[in-house]
C-alpha positions in Angstrom: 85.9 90.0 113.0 84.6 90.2 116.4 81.1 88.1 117.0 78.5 89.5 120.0 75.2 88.7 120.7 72.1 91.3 120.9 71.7 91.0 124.3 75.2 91.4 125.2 75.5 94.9 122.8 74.1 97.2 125.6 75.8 96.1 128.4 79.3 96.6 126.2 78.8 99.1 123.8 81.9 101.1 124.3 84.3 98.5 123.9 82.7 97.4 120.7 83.4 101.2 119.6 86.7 101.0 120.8 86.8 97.7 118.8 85.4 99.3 115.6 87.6 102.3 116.2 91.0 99.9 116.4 89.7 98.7 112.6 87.6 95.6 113.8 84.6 94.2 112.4 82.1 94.0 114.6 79.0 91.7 113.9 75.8 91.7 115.8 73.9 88.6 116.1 70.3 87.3 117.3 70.1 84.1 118.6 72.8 82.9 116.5 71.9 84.7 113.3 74.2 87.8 112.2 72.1 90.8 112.1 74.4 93.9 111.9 77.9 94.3 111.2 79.4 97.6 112.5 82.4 98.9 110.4 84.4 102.3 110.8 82.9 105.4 108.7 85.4 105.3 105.7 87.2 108.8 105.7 85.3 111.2 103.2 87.0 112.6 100.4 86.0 116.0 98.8 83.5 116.1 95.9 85.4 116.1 92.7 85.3 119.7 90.8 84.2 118.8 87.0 87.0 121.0 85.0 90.1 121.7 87.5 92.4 120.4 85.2 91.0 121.7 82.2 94.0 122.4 79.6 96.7 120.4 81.9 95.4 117.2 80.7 97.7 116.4 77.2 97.1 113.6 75.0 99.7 112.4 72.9 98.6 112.4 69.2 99.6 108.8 68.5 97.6 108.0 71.9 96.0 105.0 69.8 97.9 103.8 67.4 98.8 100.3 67.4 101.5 99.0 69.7 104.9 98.1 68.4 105.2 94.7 67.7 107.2 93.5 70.5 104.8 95.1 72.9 102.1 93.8 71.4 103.2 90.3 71.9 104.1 90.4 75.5 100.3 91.0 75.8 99.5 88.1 73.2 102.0 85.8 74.6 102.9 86.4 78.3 104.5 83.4 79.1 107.3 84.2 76.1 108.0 87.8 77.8 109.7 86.1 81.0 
């Protein structure tokens, strides 16, 4: 994380880019006090479609029954599974 004061942002605002761009934090403070923190845009994913995957989506028909026994008690007893 990279620390600048407001009066010194003008003056260098396309290094702190160039910061941010290189995955840097950038935080922007006022007489000491952080006021701003510049980050990278995080890349955008596409909007999920409701219903792309309608009928490729199989659940098995034991999906909940109960877990065999030995399964079952690795999850009750973890430090007996090692």
């Amino acid at each position: 994380m990279y620390n600048i004061e407001l009066t010194e942002t003008q003056a260098e605002i396309a290094e702190l880019l160039n910061r941010v761009l290189s995955g840097e934090e950038v935080i922007i403070s006022n007489a000491g006090t952080p006021v701003a923190r510049i980050v990278p845009i995080a890349e955008q994913s596409l909007p999920r479609i409701a219903g792309l995957d309608k009928g490729k989506v199989v659940i098995s028909p034991d999906f909940d029954a109960p877990l065999p026994d030995d399964i079952l008690n690795d999850f009750l007893n973890p430090a007996d599974a090692e």
